[in-house]
Every structure is written in structure tokens, then in C-alpha cells.
C-alpha positions as CSV (number, residue, x, y, z in Angstrom):
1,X,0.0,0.0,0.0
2,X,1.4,3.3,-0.9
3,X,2.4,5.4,1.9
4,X,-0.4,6.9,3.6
5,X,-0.8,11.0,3.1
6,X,1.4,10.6,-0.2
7,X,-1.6,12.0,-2.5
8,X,-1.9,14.7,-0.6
9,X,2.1,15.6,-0.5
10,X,2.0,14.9,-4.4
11,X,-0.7,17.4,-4.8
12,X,1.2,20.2,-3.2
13,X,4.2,19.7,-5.3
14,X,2.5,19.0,-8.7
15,X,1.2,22.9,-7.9
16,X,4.4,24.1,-6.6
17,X,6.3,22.9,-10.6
18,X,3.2,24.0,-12.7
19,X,2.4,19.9,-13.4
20,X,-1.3,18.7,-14.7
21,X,-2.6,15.5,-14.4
22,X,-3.8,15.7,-18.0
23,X,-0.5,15.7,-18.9
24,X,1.2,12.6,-16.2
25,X,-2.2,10.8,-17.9
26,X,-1.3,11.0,-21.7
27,X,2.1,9.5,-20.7
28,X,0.8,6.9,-18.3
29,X,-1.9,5.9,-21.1
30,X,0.7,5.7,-23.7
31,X,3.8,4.0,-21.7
32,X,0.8,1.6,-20.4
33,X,0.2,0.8,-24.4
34,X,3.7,0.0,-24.6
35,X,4.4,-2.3,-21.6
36,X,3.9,-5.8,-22.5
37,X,3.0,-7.1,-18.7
38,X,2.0,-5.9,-15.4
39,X,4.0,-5.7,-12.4
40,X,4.8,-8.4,-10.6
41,X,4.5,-8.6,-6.8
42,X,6.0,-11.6,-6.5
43,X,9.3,-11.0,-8.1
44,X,9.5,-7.6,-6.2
45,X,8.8,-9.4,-2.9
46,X,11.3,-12.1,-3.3
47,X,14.1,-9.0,-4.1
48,X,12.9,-6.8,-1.4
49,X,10.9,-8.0,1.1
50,X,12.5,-8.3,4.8
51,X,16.2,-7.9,3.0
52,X,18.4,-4.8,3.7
53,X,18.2,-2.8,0.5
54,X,20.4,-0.2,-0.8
55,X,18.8,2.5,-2.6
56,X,21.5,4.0,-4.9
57,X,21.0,7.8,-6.5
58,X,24.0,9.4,-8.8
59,X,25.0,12.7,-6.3
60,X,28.6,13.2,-6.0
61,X,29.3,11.2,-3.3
62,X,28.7,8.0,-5.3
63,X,32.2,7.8,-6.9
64,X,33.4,7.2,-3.5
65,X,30.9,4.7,-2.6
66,X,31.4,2.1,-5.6
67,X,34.2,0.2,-4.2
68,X,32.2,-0.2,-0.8
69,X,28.7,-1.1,-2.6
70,X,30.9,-3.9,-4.9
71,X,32.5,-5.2,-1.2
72,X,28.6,-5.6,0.2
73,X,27.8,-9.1,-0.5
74,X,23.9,-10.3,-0.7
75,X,22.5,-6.5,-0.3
76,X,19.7,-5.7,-2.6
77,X,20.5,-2.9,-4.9
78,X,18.0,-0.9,-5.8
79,X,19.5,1.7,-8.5
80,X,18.1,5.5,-9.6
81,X,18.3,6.1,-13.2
82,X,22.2,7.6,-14.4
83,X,23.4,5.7,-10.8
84,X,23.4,2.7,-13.3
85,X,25.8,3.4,-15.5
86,X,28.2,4.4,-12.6
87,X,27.0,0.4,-11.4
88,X,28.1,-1.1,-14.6
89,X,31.7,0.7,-15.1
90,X,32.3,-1.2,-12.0
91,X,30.8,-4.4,-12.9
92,X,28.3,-4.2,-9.9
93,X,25.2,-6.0,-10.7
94,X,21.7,-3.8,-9.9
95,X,18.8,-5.7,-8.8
96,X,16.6,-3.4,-9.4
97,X,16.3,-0.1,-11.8
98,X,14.0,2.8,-11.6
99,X,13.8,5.7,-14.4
100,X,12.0,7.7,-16.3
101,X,14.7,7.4,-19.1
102,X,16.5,10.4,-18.7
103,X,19.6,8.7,-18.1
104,X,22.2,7.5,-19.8
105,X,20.2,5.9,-22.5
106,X,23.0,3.6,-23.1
107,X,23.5,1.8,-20.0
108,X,19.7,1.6,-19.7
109,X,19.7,-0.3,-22.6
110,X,22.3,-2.7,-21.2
111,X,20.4,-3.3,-18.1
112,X,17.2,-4.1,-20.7
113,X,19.2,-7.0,-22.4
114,X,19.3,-8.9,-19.2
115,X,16.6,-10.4,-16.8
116,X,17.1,-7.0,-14.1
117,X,13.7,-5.7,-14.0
118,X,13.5,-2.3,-15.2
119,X,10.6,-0.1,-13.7
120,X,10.0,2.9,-16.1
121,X,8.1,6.1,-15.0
122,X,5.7,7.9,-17.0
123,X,5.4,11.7,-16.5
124,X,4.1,14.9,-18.3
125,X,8.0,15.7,-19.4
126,X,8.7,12.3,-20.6
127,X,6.3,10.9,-23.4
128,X,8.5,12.0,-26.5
129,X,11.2,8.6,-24.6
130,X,8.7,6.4,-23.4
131,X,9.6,4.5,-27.1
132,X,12.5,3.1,-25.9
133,X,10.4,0.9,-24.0
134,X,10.1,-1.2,-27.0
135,X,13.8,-2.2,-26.8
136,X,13.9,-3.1,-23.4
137,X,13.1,-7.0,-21.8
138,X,11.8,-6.9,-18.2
139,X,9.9,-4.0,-18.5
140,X,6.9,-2.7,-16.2
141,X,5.5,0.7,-15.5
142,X,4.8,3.1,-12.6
143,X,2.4,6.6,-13.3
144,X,2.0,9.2,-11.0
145,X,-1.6,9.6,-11.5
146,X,-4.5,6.8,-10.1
147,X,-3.7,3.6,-11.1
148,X,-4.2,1.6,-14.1
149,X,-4.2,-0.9,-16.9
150,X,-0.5,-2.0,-16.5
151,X,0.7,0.8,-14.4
152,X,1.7,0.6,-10.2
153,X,2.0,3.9,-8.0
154,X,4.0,3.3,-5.5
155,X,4.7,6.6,-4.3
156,X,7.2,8.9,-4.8
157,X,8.4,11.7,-7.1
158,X,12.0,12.1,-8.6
159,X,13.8,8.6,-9.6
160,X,15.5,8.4,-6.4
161,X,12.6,8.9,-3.8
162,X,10.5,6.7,-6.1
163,X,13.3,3.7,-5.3
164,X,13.1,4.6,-1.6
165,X,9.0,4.2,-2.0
166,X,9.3,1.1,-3.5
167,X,11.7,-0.8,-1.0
168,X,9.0,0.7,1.3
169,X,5.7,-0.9,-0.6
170,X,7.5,-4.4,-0.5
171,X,8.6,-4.3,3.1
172,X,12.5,-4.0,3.2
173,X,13.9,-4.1,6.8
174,X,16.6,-1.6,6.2
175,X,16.8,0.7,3.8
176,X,20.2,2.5,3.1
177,X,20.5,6.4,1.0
178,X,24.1,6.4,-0.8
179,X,24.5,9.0,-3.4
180,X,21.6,10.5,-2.2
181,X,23.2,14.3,-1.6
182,X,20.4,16.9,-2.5
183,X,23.1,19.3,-2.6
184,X,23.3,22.1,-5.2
185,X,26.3,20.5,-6.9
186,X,25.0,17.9,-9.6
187,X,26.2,14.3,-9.7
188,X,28.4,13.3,-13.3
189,X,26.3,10.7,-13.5
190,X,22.7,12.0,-12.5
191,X,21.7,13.1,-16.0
192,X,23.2,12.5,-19.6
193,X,22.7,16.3,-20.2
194,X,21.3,19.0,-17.3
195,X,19.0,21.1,-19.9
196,X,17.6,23.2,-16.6
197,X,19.7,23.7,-13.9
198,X,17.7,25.4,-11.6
199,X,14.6,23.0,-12.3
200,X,17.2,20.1,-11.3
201,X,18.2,21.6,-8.4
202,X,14.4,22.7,-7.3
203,X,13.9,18.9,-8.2
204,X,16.5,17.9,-5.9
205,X,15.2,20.0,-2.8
206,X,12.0,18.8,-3.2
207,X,13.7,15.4,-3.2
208,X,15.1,16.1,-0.1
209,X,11.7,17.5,1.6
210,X,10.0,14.2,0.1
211,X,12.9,11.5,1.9
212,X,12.8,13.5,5.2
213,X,8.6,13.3,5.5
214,X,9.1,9.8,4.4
215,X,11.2,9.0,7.0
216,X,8.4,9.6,9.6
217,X,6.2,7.4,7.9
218,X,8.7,4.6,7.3
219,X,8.7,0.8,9.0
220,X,12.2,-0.3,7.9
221,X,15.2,1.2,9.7
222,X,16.8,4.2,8.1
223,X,19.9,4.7,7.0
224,X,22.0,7.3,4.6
225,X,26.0,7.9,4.0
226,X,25.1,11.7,4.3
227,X,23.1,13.2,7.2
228,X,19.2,13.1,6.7
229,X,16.9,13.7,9.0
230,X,15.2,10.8,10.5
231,X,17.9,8.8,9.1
232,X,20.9,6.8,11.0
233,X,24.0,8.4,9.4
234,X,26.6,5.5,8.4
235,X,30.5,5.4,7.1
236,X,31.0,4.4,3.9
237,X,33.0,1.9,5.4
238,X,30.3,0.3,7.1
239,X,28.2,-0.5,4.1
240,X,30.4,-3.6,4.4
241,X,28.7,-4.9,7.3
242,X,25.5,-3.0,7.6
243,X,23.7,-6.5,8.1
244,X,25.5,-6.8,12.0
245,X,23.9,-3.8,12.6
């Protein structure tokens, strides 16, 4: 079940970026044409449910976090759009990807030649790449507007937060924030190409705003390499043996 009071916190910030409905709905109704089968609870439960999952967003810090993630042996991995392509330069396997394919088209399409399910978002600003679907395997779909057809909401807003929602939906017992920074310096690897800056970083704030309420709704244990409120902060270093914790 989707967080309780998200609808409400999603109405507020669909007014504060100018975003209609109308518009998440033509993309939802076309991605939802596209997708070729519905999401599947049981494969998301045996990935996430009760496991410690690591929910992995491109901010700067990630560089330094790849050779702790690869060290972190039977974590879940749960991996925010450009974060990916960071994932496979380093030969670190994600069990999970979320986007709305404004990433690094490339790696996405790597990821979409293997059995890693790939959960693609459909928005108002993303229609005109929601075609890409048809060259992807393992595909199913989230919307941010009611729910429909082929199409899950699970909560959330920007790629990362989304991820964080998700290990929510299917009951992780820890869930850990690396790369997740929310600063105003942008990640290399959080977008192929920063057309807006200052929508980015309004985006990123409002990412921030979204992981901190969530935190006070949360059932898993909460964790993040940088401080968060209502989060545990943790070393890098640590990652390594976040399960004795």
C-alpha cells in the first residue's frame, strides 16, 4: 500500500512545478500501451521484502561509494536512473532499476538485455522517450496519477525517492540512502545532459523534503552515508557490514 498522506504531498508539489494530471495521464496511457506485462509482486517481494536494501542515486558522493557497494555481499540494490551506468563501469550487478529514461540511454539499454527488471516512470515531461520501452526486456511501468491498466504507484516523485518508496511498498527491513546528496552541486552521472539547472536543483530539494517526510512514515530502519533527518548516518565503510547492525 502506498504510503499513507502521499496524495496529498504529491498534490502540493505538482502545484508548486506547474504539473497537470492531463498531462502525467497521456504519458501513463501511452507507456501503459507500450508495456507488455503488469508488475509483478511476486518477483518484487522475493528481491525486497525483509532484506536490507540499498537505494542507490547518482549525487557526487557516489564515486566514493562504488568500491564499498561492490565489497557488500547479498544487499539488494535498488538503482536510480544515471546511478546505473556508474553500477556497470564497475561491474556491480543492480537488482533493481528505476527511471524515467532520462539517463544515460545507453546503460539503460544494457540493463534491458538482461533479466534485471527495469521499472520505467511515465510523467508529463517524458512521453517524447517512453519508445525506448520497445527495446527493453523486463519491463513494467509506474504513473503518478491513479492507477491503471498495467501501471503501479507506489509513491514517490524524482527517480531516487521513487526507489526509496518502492523498498517501502514491498517491506525492506533496512533501507540505506548512498549517493543520495540533494546538494546544489550535480552528480556526473545524475543526468546524460542538465538542460535546466535550476529545475534540477528545485527537483533535488523537493527530493530532499519528500525523503525527510518519508522518514516519519517509514517501517524499515533508516539509514544514509550523508546526514538526513530521520535517518541513521553510516561510514562508507560500514556498508560492508551493515547486516550486523
Amino acid at each position: 500500500m502506498t504510503i499513507h498522506g502521499w496524495k496529498t504531498k504529491f498534490n502540493e508539489i505538482r502545484k508548486e512545478f506547474g504539473y497537470t494530471e492531463t498531462e502525467d495521464l497521456v504519458s501513463a496511457k501511452k507507456l501503459n500501451l507500450l508495456l507488455k506485462r503488469k508488475n509483478s509482486k511476486k518477483e518484487f517481494e522475493n528481491i525486497i521484502k525483509g532484506k536490507t536494501v540499498f537505494v542507490i542515486g547518482a549525487g557526487p558522493s557516489l564515486s566514493k561509494s562504488l568500491k564499498h557497494i561492490r565489497k557488500s555481499k547479498n544487499i539488494t540494490k535498488i538503482v536510480a536512473d544515471g546511478a546505473v551506468r556508474a553500477l556497470l563501469e564497475k561491474n556491480i550487478r543492480p537488482d533493481i532499476l528505476v527511471t524515467d529514461l532520462d539517463g544515460d540511454i545507453e546503460s539503460i539499454k544494457k540493463i534491458g538485455k538482461t533479466k534485471i527488471p527495469i521499472i520505467v516512470h511515465a510523467h508529463g515531461d517524458n512521453s517524447n522517450r517512453l519508445e525506448i520501452v520497445k527495446k527493453l526486456s523486463n519491463v513494467t511501468g509506474t504513473t503518478q496519477t491513479r492507477e491503471f491498466g498495467k501501471l503501479k504507484n507506489y509513491g514517490g516523485f524524482t527517480d531516487g525517492d521513487r526507489c526509496v518508496f518502492l523498498a517501502e511498498y514491498f517491506n525492506a527491513s533496512k533501507i540505506v540512502l548512498i549517493g543520495m546528496d540533494f546538494g546544489r552541486k550535480i552528480g556526473k552521472y545524475s543526468k546524460h545532459r542538465v538542460i535546466n539547472r535550476k529545475t534540477k536543483l528545485k527537483k533535488l530539494k523537493s527530493g530532499k523534503m519528500i525523503i525527510e517526510w518519508f522518514a516519519t512514515k517509514s517501517k524499515a530502519d533508516l539509514y544514509s552515508t550523508k546526514r538526513m533527518k530521520g535517518y541513521k548516518t553510516i561510514r562508507l565503510i560500514d556498508l560492508e557490514c551493515i547486516e550486523n547492525f
